[in-house]
C-alpha positions as CSV (number, residue, x, y, z in Angstrom):
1,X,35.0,-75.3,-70.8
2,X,36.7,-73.0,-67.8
3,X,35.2,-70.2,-69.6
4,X,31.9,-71.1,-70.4
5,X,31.9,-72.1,-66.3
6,X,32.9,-68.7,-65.5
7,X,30.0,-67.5,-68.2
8,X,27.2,-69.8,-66.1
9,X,28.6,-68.4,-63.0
10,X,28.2,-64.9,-63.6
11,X,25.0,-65.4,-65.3
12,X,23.5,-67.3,-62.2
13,X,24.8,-64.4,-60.0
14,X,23.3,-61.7,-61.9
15,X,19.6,-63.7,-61.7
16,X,20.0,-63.8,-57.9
17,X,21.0,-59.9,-57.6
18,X,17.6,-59.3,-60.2
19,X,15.5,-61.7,-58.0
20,X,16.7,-59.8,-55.0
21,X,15.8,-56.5,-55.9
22,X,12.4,-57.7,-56.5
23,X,11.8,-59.4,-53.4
24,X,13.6,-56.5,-51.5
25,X,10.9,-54.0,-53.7
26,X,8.0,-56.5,-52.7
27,X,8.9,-55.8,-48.8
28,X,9.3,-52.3,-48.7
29,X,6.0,-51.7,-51.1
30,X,4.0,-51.1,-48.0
31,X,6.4,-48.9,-46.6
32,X,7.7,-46.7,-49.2
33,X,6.4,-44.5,-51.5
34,X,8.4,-45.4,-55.4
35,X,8.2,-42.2,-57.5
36,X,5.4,-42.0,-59.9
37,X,6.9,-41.5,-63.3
38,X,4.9,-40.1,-65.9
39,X,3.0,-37.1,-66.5
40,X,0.6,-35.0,-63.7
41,X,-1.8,-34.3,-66.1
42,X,-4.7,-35.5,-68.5
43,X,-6.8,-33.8,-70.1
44,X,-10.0,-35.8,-72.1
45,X,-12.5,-33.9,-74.2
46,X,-13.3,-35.4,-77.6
47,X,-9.4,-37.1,-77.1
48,X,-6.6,-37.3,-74.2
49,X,-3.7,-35.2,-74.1
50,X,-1.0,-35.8,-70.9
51,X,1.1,-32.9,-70.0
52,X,3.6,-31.7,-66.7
53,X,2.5,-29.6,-64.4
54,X,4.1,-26.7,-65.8
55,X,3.3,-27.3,-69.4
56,X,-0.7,-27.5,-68.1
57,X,-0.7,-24.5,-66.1
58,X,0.8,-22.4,-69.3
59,X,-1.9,-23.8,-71.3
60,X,-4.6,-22.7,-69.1
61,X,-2.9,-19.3,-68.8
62,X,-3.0,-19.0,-72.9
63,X,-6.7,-20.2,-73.1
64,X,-7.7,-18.0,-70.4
65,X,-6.0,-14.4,-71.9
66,X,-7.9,-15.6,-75.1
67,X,-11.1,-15.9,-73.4
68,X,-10.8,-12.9,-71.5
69,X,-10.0,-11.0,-75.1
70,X,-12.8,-12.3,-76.4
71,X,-11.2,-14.5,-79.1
72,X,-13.1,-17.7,-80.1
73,X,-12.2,-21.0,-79.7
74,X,-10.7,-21.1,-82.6
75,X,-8.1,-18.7,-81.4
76,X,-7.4,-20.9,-78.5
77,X,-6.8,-24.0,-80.6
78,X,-4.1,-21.8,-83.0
79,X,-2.3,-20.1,-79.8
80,X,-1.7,-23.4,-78.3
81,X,-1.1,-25.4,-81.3
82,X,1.8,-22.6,-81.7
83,X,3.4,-22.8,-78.5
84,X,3.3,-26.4,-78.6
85,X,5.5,-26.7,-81.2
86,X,7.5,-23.5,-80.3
87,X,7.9,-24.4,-77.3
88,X,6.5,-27.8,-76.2
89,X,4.2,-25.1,-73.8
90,X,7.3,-24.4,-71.6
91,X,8.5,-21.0,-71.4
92,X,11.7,-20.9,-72.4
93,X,14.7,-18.9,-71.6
94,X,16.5,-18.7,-74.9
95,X,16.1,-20.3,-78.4
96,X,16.7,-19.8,-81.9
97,X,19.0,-16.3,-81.8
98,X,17.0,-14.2,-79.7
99,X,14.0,-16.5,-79.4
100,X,12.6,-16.6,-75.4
101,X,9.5,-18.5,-73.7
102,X,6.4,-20.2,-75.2
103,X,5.6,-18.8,-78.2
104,X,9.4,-17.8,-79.2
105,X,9.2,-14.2,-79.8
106,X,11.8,-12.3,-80.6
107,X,12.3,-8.7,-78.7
108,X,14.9,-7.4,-82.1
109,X,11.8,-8.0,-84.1
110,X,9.5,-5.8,-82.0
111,X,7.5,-8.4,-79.9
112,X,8.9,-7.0,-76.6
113,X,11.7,-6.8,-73.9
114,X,12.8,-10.4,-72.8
115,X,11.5,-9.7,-69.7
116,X,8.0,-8.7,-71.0
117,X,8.1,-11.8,-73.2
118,X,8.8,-14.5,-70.8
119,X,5.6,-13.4,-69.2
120,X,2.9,-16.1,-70.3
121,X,0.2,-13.2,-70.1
122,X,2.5,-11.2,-72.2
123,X,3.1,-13.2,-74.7
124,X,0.1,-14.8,-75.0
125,X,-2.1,-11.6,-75.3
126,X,0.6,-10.5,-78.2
127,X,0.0,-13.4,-80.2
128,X,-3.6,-13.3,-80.2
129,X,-3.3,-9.6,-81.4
130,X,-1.0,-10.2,-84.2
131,X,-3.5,-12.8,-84.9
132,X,-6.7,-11.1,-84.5
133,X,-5.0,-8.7,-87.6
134,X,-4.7,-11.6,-90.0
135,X,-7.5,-11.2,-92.1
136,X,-9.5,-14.5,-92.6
137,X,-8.0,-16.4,-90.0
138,X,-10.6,-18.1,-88.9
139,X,-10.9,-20.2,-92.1
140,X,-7.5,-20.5,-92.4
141,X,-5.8,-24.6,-91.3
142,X,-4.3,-24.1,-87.8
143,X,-1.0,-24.3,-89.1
144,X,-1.8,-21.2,-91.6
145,X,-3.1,-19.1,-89.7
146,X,-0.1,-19.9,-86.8
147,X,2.2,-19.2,-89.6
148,X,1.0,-16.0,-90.7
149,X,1.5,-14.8,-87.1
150,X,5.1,-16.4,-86.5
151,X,6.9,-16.7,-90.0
152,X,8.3,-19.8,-89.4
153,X,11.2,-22.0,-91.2
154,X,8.4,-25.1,-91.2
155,X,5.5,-23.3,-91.9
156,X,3.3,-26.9,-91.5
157,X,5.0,-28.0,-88.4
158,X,2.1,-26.2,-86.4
159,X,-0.6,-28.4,-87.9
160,X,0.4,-32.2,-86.4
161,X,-0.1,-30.0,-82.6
162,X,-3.7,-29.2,-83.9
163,X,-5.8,-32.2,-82.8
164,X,-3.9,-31.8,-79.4
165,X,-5.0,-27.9,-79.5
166,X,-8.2,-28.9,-80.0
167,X,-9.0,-31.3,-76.9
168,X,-7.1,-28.4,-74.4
169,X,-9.2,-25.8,-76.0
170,X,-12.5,-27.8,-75.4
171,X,-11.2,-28.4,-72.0
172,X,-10.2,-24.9,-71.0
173,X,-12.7,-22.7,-72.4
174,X,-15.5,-24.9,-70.4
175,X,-17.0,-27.1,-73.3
176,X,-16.1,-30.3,-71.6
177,X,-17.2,-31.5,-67.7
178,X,-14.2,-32.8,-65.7
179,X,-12.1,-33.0,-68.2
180,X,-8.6,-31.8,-66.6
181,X,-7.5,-33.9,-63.8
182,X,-3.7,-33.5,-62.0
183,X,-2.1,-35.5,-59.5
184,X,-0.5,-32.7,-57.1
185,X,1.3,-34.3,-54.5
186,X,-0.2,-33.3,-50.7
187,X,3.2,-31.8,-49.6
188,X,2.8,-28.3,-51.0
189,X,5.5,-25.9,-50.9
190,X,2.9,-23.0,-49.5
191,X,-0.4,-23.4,-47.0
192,X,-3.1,-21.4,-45.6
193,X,-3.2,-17.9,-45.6
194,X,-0.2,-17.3,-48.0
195,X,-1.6,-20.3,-50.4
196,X,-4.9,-18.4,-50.6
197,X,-3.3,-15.1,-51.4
198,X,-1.3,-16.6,-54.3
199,X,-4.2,-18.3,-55.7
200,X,-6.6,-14.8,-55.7
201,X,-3.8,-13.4,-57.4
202,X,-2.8,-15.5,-59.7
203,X,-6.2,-15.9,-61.0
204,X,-6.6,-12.0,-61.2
205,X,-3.5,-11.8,-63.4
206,X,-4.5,-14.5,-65.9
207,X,-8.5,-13.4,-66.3
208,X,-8.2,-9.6,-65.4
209,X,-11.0,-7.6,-65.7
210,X,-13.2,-10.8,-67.1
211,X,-12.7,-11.6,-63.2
212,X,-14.2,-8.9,-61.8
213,X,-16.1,-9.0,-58.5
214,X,-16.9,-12.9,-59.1
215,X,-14.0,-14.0,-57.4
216,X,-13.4,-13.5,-53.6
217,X,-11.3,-14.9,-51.0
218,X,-12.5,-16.8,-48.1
219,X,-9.5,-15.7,-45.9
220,X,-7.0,-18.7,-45.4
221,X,-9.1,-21.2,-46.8
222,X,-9.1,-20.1,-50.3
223,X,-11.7,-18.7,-52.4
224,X,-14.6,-19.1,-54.4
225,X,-15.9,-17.9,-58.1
226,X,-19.5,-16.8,-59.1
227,X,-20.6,-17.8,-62.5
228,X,-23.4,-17.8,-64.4
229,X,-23.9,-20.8,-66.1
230,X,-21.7,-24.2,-66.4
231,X,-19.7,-23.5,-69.0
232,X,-18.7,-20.8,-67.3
233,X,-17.8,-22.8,-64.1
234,X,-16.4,-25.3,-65.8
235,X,-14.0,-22.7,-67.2
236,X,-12.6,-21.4,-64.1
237,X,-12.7,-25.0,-62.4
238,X,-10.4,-26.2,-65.0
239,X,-8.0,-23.4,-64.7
240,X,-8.0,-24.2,-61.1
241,X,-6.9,-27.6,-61.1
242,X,-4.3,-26.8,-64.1
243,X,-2.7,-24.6,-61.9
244,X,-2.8,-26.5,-58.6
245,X,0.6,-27.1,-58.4
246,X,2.2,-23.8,-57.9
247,X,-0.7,-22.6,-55.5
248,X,-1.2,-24.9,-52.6
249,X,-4.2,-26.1,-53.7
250,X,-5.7,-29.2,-52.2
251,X,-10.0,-29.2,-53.6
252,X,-12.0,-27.6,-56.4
253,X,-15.9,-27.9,-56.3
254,X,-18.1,-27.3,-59.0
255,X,-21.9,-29.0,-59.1
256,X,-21.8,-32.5,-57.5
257,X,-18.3,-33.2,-58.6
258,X,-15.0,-32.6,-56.9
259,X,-11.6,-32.8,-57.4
260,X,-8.9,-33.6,-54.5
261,X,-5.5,-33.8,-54.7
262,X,-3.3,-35.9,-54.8
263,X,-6.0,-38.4,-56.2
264,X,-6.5,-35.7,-59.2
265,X,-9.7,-36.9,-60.3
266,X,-13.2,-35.7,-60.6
267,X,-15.4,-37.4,-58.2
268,X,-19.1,-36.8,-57.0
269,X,-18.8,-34.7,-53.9
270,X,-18.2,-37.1,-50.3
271,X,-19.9,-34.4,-47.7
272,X,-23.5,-35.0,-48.9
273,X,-23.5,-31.4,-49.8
274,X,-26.3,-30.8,-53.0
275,X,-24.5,-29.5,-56.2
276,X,-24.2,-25.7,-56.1
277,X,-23.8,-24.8,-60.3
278,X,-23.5,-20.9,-59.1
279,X,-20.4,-20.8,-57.5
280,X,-16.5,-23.1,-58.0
281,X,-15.5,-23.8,-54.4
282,X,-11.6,-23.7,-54.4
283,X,-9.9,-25.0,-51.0
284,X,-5.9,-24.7,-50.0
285,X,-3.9,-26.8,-47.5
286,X,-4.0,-25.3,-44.2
């Protein structure tokens, strides 16, 4: 009997602690901030796929070197179906022997220095040319045609990362309106003039010559992309927002719709301003 009093006890105790904590979280709810678990990113085009910040701005960094190259869709779909499973789209510092960043090449077997590998631009545009050289690989199952590129142990592990591939690819190569949307939190690590800078650039590194004169800066508060049709816009808006993170960006226009962060989504424009389809409006925190 003393024990199963000791038992009751304890067990009574450990309710009030659990009942505090939730009343003490109730309180503080409009005063505090808890940390938002869960991924920054979603992506919905013919399906929904949720990634990190990091693993979204390496996707749109793959899709965009394949654009740029000219590769199809297609391409895009095998490339990231790849690095998904070599990788889970992170770039990696070491791996099987000497196996570094997203798509796990090895510099002994001729892909490059380390240094040139962990380089998403790199390594990305080396897949797709190993790639472009397998001959009939565009009828080839995604996780054929990724195979004939890597030489993998698991030969058919690429193909469950396919239908995945396939809703980033729509998303990134500007088949699908609105369809990437992060949360970026409003505290961002650079502003203004220096944000700017680092956005120009980093969009010159992953499109290249593709870029050309379309982009310009608009001094500190960002910059702003010509295109020529929607797809095209909805291209470069995309990339945008998947790389808001690391590049102080706070608002991408494109037509009437807008994204803000840290709300992340799409939403019709709030100035009254009419829809401007020949330009993406990108804005950094001052």
């Amino acid at each position: 009997m003393r024990t199963r009093s000791i038992v009751g006890v304890i067990t009574a105790l450990t309710l009030v602690g659990v009942v505090g904590v939730i009343v003490l979280i109730n309180n503080l709810a409009g005063t505090i901030k808890l940390p938002q678990l869960g991924p920054e990113c979603t992506v919905s085009a013919e399906g929904e796929v949720t990634l990190d910040s990091a693993q979204m701005a390496n996707a749109a960094t793959i899709a965009a070197v394949g654009v740029r190259r000219g590769m199809p869709e297609q391409a895009v779909v095998v490339a990231l179906a790849t690095a998904f499973q070599e990788s889970k789209l992170e770039n990696l510092d070491s791996g099987d022997r000497d196996s570094v960043g997203l798509f796990q090449q090895r510099p002994s077997q001729g892909w490059g220095t380390v240094e040139q590998i962990q380089d998403p631009r790199y390594a990305a545009g080396k897949f797709y040319t190993a790639l472009k050289k397998v001959k009939g690989w565009e009828e080839m199952r995604v996780t054929d045609a990724a195979q004939r590129v890597q030489r993998s142990a698991y030969p058919n592990a690429y193909e469950k990362w396919a239908d995945e591939s396939r809703v980033l690819a729509a998303a990134l190569t500007g088949r699908a309106t609105g369809a990437v949307e992060c949360v970026v939190p409003d505290t961002p690590a650079i502003r203004g003039a220096e944000a700017a800078t680092a956005l120009l650039s980093s969009l010159q590194l992953d499109w290249g010559r593709k870029l050309g004169g379309q982009a310009r800066s608009a001094e500190t508060a960002g910059l702003t992309v010509a295109v020529a049709d929607p797809s095209v816009g909805w291209r470069f808006a995309h990339w945008l927002v998947s790389h808001a993170s690391g590049t102080g960006l706070e608002r991408v226009r494109f037509g009437d719709l807008e994204w803000r962060a840290p709300e992340g989504k799409w939403q019709p424009v709030t100035d009254g301003a009419t829809g401007d389809q020949a330009q993406v409006v990108a804005e950094v925190f001052h």
